[in-house]
Steps between C-alpha positions, in 0.01 A plus 500: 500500500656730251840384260782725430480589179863286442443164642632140432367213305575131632471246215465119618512268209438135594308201377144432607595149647768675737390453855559694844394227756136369426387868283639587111755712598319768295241480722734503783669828399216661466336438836860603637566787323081624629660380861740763494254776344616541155402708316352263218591145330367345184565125383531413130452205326693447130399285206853474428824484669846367582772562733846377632407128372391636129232266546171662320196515723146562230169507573456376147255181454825306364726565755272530809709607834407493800796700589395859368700813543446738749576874583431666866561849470534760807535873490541706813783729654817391508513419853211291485628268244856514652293331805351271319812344337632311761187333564437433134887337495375251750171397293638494108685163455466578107474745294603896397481758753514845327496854628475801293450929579135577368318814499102515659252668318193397699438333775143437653185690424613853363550615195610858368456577842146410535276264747248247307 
């Protein structure tokens, strides 16, 4: 699969805890979003965090919680991710849903026009 060169990025910011039936809902995005042949997903985890409550989430010692932030980011055509929306609406119960326009500079195993 190749990307345009413009594409769209899909930004999921939840909380680790944050559940889609028995699976994180991280987890449960992800598998979805592979379902439907996206292009790509990655999940990340933040030391440090807070949202709509203003409650801090740390990893630090101190403050241990067991609630960390998370980010699942998507990038593939517009259509793709316009798919993928209503499906996403019906799995995030809380949290940010962001899109933004994003320009591809490599995807897969070339580079400069070259096979490894």
């Amino acid at each position: 699969m190749q990307l345009p060169k413009d594409a769209m990025l899909l930004r999921i910011f939840t909380g680790e805890q944050e559940k889609f039936g028995h699976s994180p809902l991280y987890e449960a995005v992800v598998m979805k979003a592979r379902e439907m042949h996206m292009a790509g997903a990655t999940v990340l985890r933040g030391p440090l965090g807070y949202g709509h409550s203003s409650r801090i989430h740390t990893a630090k010692i101190i403050r241990l919680s067991e609630d960390l932030p998370i980010v699942v980011e998507i990038v593939d055509t517009q259509d793709k991710i316009d798919a993928f929306l209503p499906v996403l609406d019906g799995m995030v119960g809380s949290g940010l849903v962001t899109l933004e326009k994003v320009q591809v500079l490599q995807y897969g195993p070339q580079r400069n026009g070259q096979t490894p």
